[in-house]
N, C-alpha and C positions, 0 to 999 in steps of 0.2 A: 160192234164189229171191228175191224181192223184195215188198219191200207198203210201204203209207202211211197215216196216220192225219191230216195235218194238224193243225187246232185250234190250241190254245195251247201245248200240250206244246214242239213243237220252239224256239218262241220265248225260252221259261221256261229253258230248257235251255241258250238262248246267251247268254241273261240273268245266268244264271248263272255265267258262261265256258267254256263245256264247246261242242264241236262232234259229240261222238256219245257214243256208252257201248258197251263191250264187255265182254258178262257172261263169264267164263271160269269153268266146274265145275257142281256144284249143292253146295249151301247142304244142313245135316243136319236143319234141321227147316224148317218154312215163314218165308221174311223177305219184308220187305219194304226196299227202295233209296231213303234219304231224302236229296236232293242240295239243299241250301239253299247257297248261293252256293259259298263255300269249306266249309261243313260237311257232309262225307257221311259217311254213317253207315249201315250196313246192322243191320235190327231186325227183332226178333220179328217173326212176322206170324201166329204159332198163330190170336191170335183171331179171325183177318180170313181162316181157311182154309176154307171150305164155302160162306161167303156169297157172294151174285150180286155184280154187280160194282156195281150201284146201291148196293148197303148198301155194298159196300166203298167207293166212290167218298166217301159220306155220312160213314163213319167217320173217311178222312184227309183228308177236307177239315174235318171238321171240328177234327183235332186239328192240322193244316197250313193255318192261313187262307192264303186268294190263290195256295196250290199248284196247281199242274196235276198230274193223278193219269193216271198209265198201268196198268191191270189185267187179271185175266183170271179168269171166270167156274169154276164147277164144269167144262165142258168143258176146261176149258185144262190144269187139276189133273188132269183123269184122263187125260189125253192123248188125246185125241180129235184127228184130224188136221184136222177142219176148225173148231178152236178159235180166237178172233179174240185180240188184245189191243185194249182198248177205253179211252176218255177219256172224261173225265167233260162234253167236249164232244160227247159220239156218234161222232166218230171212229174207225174200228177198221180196226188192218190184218187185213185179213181173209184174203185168199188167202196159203195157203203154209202153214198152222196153226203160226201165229208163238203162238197162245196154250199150246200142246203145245209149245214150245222154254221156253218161263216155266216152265211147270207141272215139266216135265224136270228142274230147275235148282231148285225149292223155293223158286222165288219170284213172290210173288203180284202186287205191285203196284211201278210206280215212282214217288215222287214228287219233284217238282222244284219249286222256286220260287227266280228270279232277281231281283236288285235293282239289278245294274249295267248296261252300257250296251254299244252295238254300233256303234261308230265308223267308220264309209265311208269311202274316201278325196276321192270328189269328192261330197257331200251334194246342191250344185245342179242336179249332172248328174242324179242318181239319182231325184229329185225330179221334173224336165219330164221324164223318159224317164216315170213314173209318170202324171201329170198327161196327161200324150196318150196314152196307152194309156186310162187312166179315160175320157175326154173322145171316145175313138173309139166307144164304144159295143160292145156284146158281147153275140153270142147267146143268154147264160144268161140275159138279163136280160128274164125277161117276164110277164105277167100271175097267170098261171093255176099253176104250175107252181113246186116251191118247194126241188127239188134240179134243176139244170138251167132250170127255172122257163120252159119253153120257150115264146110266146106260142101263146095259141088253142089249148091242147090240151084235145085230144075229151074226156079220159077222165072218166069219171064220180067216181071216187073222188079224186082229186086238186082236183076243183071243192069235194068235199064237206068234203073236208078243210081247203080254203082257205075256204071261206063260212062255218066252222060252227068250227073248230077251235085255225087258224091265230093265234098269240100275237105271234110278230115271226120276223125273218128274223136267222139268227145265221149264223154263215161261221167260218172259220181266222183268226189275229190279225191284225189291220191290213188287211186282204184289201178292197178299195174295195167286191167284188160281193156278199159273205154273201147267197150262194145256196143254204143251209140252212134248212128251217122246222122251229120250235120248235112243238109243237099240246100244248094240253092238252084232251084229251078226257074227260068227266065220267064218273066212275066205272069209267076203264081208267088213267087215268093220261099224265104229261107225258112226251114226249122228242122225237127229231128223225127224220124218215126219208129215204130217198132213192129213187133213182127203181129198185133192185133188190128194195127193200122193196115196190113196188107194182107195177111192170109184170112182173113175174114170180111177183106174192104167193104167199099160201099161200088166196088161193080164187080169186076173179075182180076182174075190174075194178070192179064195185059195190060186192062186201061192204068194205063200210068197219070198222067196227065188229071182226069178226074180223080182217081185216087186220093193223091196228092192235093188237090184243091181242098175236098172235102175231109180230108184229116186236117189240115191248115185251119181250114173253115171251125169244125169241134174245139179244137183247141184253145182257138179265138175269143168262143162263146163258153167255153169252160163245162162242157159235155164229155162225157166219158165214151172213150171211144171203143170198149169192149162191150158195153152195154150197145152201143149203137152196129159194133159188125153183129151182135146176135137180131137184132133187130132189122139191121139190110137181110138178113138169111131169111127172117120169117116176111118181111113183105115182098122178097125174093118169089116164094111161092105162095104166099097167102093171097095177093094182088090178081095172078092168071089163075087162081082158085075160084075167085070173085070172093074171098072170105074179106077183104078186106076193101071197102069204098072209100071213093076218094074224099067223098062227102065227110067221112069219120076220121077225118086227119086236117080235113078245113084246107083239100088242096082244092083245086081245079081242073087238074089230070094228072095221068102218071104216064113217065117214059119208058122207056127200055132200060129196063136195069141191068139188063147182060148186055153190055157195050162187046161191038166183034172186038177182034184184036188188034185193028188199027182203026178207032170209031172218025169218024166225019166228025166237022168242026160243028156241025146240025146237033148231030146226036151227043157231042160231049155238052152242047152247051144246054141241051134241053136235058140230059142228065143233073149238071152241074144247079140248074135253076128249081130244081125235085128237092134235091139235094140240099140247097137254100132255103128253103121256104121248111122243107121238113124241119131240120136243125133249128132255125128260127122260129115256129110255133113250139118246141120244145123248150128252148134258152128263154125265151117269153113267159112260157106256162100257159099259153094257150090252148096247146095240142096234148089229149088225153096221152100220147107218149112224153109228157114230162116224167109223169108218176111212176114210168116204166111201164114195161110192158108187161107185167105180172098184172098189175091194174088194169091197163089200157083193154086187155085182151077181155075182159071179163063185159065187156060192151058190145062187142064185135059176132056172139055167138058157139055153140058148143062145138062146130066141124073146126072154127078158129081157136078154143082154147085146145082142144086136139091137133092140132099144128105145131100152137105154142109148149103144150108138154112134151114134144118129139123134139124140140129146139134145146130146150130151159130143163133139165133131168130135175132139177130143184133149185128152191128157194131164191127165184127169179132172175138166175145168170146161164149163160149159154154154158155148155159144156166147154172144161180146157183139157187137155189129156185127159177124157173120161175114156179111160180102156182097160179096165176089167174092173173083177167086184170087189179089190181093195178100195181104188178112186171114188164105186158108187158109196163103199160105206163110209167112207171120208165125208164124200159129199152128204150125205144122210147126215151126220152126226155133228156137223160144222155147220155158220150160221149167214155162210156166203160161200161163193167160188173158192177151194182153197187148194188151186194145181197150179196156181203161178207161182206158188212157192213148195212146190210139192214133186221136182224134177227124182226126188226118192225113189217114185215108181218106176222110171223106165232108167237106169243104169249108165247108158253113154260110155261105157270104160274106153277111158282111151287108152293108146299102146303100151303094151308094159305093168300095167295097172290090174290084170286080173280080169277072167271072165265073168259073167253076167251071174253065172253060177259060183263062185270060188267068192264074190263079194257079197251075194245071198246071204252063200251058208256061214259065214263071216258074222253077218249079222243075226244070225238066227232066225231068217224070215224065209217065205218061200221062194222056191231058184226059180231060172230063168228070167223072162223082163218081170218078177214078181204078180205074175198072173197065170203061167203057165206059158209052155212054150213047146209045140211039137210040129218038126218038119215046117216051121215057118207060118204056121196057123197057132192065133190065140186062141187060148181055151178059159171055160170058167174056172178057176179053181178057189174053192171053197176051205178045205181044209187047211188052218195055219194061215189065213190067212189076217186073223183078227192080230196076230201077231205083227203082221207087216205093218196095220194100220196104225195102231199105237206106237209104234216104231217112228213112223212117219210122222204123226203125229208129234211128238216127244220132240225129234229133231227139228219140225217144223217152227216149232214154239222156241227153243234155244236158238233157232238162226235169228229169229224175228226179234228177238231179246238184245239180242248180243253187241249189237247187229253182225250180219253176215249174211253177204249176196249168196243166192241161188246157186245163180249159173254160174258163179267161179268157185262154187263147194260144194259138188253133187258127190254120194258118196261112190258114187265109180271112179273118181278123180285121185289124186293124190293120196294111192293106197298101198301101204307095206307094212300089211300087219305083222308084226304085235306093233312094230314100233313107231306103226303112223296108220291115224285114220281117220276120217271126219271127224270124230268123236274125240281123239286125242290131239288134235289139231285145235278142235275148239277150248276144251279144258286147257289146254297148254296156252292158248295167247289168250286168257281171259287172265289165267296165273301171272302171267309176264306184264300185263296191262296193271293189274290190278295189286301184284305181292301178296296174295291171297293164293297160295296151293289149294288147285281143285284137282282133284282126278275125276275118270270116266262116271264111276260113278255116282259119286256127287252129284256134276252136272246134271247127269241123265236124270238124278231124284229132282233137280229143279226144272226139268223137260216138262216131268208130271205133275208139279205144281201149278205150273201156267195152265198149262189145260186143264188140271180141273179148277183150276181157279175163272176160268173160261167158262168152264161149263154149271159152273155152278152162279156164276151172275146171267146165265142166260136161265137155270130154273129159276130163282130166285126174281129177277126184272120178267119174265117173258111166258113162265110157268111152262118151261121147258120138260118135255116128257117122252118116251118112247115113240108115241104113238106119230109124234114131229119127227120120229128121224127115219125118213123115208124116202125116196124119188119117185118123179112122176111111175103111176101105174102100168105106161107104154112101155116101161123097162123090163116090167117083170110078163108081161103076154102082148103085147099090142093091143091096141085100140084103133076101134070104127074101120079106114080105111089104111092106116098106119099101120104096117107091117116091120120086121126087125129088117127086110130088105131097107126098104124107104125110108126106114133110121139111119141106115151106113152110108147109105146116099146124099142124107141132109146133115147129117156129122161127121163125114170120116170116122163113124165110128165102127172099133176093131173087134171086137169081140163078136165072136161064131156064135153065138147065140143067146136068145135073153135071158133074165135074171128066171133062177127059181127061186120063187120066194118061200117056200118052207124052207129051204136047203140057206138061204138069204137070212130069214127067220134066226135061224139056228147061230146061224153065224154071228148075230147081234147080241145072242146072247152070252155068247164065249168072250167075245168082244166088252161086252159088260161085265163079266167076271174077271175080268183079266183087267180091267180098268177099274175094278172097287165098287164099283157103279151097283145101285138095285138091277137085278134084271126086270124086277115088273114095270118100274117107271122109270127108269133111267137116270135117276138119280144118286151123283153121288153118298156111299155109307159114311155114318158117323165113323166109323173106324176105320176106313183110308182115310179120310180128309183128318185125321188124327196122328195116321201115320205118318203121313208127309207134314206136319207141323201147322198144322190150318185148324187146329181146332176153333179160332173165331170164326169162322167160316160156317162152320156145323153148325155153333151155335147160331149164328144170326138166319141161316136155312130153318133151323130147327124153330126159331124164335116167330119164323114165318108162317109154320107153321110146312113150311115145303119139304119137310128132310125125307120124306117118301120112303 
């Protein structure tokens, strides 16, 4: 799978002259990874094994001034699957429980600090390609709002946060937008959140207060806090369901999880103590919610795993912009959550930039927010739409590469075609970086390399096939008591109505054809992965016996 942290880390690391790290084994008692330009050294890390990742953060910075620290909490040590690895900028790769591959491995932290230098080949290019990117303006950048910082947003706790809270705006190194807010709140403590920590919290849109405690608190213990807002949602209503006993979490009772909008210091604190003790049987690996709740639920009974599949569309993550049947076949066809980097689908053009349709048909995909769009109501649309996916796709895998953030390079952004477009933006400062002329195309042929490069270590490791690229069955008719109503209600989700899955069917397989792919197994042909230059690849599938 895959995940991202940002921050300073990556930058320290190529400061250092290093372009990745590959841990191989585990280590016999706990260490920690010390990469100081050309000196690395792997050390003790006994004293730094039980502590949260703040204290650990605190300890190696302070004995590594101006390092960047990469770590991981008590969940990470006891293998917990939805373990984060986290920086001492709040950064944390969260999805995948990359902090359970650390903990695995008996080692707790990395730390890096670089002092030399990262040499471009054309510097002036690289520079005006930056300077009108900055200079176009971008839809993170807005008032109210302080991950995404989107302008005029309703929410109540996000105002609260920013009027009352708010210290400065921090971001990833060099990054023009630093679209992270830094709050210190009196008598909970400083750190940074994002918009999973709040629009999915662990009470409601008001409770500020507990909010904040209990992302503080994840963070601490090195817990992934999107895995856990999809998890406040389902014992949200799994709890007054009675699907879910207190007995089978190893509490002693449950509070009120919808805190009113100004809660009693009663109720925040018997919230806050739920809240403890949950997180703490998870970070522990005590509580069958270590393992995630894909596991967890499978103990709980059939009316609760029907809860959990209205929550989790697939492959054990909450839905994130799941709003039409591009995202579902994303999600089908990918091997985790993949709409934190997938802002593709919904447009955002901001002023000057072109309508929602005029950037579509630009890109050859279908118009509107790419799902269809009439009088203000989404619709399914099926047709062409295998086209938008691979699209996304493609572009998904070159940002992820390249690197290059999301939200400051959606392709509604910074767009004057011929002579400027996500696409030419990225060829153009990889040229400039690198003195290596790419054009659009190129690139794009290396879009499609990754993903099948992707998809073919998940048939090859995973015996990856058709029959796996699916979403829960509530998408396509409902289920038991779960109606497509009582899905818009538990998801915000947009779509007028459920998947057809013949018409869904159909679409998988155009989608496979138009990817190289078998259509009866899903597996990529010898002769795309030939065309794109991967012939060792066929072979070692082939060798598998998996080339399907």
């Amino acid at each position: 799978t895959y995940s991202g942290f940002g921050g300073k880390f990556p930058s320290e690391l190529k400061y250092a002259g290093y372009d990745g790290i590959v841990v191989v084994g585990k280590a016999e008692k706990p260490v920690y990874l010390s990469i100081l330009d050309d000196d690395v050294e792997i050390k003790d890390a006994r004293n730094l094994w039980g502590l949260d990742t703040f204290e650990t953060q605190q300890v190696l910075t302070d004995s590594h001034p101006k390092a960047s620290v990469l770590t991981i909490g008590p969940a990470g040590e006891n293998l917990s699957r939805i373990a984060i690895i986290i920086t001492e900028t709040s950064g944390a790769a969260g999805q995948g429980g990359y902090g359970a591959v650390m903990g695995s491995k008996n080692l707790k932290a990395i730390v890096t600090r670089g002092t030399g230098t990262v040499k471009i080949a054309r510097p002036d290019d690289f520079m005006e390609l930056i300077r009108q990117r900055k200079e176009a303006g971008d839809w993170v950048a807005g008032p109210n709002m302080t991950w995404g910082r989107y302008p005029n947003c309703s929410l109540h706790i996000w105002k609260e946060m920013k009027e009352k809270y708010l210290k400065r705006f921090t971001g990833c190194y060099a990054c023009p937008y630093q679209c992270h807010g830094f709050y210190n709140v009196p008598g909970l403590g400083k750190g940074t959140q994002m918009c999973a920590d709040i629009w999915y919290g662990y009470s409601n849109q008001y409770a500020t207060r507990p909010t904040w405690r209990a992302n503080l608190l994840a963070q601490k213990l090195g817990i992934n806090n999107f895995d856990l807002s999809g998890l406040m949602n389902f014992l949200r209503h799994a709890i007054p369901m009675g699907l879910v006993k207190k007995e089978d979490l190893g509490l002693s009772s449950f509070p009120l999880l919808d805190l009113p909008f100004e809660p009693e210091y009663g109720d925040e604190e018997a919230h806050h103590e739920f809240v403890e003790k949950l997180l703490n049987g998870i970070a522990a690996g005590t509580s069958p919610l270590s393992q995630g709740v894909a596991r967890a639920v499978e103990q709980f009974g059939q009316d609760a795993r029907d809860l959990y599949s209205a929550i989790f569309p697939a492959w054990g993550n909450q839905r994130h912009h799941n709003r039409g049947v591009g995202e579902s076949l994303h999600w089908a066809t990918d091997n985790r959550d993949p709409m934190n980097s997938c802002q593709d689908y919904v447009r955002y053009p901001a002023h000057g930039f072109g309508s929602n349709k005029e950037i579509a048909d630009w890109f050859g995909v279908p118009g509107g927010y790419l799902k269809g769009e009439s009088e203000g109501k989404h619709q399914n649309i099926y047709e062409g739409t295998e086209r938008q996916v691979v699209w996304v796709q493609n572009n998904q895998s070159l940002k992820n590469s390249l690197t290059i953030c999301e939200l400051a390079s959606p392709p509604g952004q910074f767009f004057h075609p011929p002579e400027m477009d996500i696409r030419v933006f990225e060829s153009s400062a990889l040229s400039a970086v690198t003195g290596i002329d790419y054009d659009v195309d190129q690139l794009w042929e290396a879009g499609a390399k990754i993903y099948n490069l992707r998809r073919a270590i998940m048939v090859f490791r995973e015996d990856r096939q058709r029959d796996d690229d699916t979403v829960s069955p509530i998408w396509f008719e409902g289920k038991g008591d779960i109606d497509i109503t009582t899905l818009q209600s538990l998801k915000g989700q947009t779509m007028s109505e459920p998947l057809d899955r013949e018409r869904w069917e159909s679409l998988k397989d155009r989608f496979y054809e138009l990817r190289g792919w078998n259509a009866r197994t899903g597996v990529p042909t010898r002769s795309r992965l030939e065309e794109l230059g991967m012939k060792d690849v066929a072979d070692k599938l082939q060798g598998a016996g998996k080339m399907g």
